[in-house]
N, C-alpha and C positions, 0 to 999 in steps of 0.2 A: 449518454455515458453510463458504464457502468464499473463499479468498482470489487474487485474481490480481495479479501485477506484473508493468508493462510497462517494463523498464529503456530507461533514451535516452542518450545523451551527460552529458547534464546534470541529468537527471529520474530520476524514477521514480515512473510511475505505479501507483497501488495501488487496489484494488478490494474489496472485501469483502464477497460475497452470502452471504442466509439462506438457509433451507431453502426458502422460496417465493417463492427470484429477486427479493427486493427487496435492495437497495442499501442497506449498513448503513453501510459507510465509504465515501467515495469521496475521494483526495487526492492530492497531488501534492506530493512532497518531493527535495530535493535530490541529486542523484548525487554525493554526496561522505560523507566518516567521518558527521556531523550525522546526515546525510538514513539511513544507517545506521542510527545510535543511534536515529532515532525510527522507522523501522520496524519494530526489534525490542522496542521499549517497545509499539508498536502490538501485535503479533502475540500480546504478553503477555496 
């Protein structure tokens, strides 16, 4: 698994590929403490 974030001002985009390049997660959470807390719950 691989995981990519593309941070912005306001965003942060998240990606999460498998072993054969398909797209397990793909989301878009908030650039703030929240958007945070759910990325790290994600990553868990």
């Amino acid at each position: 698994m691989f995981a990519g974030i593309d941070s912005h001002k306001d965003t942060l985009a998240v990606a999460v590929i498998d072993d054969g390049g398909r797209a397990v997660v793909v989301r878009q959470l908030p650039n703030d403490p929240a958007g945070f807390t759910a990325l790290s719950a994600l990553a868990a």
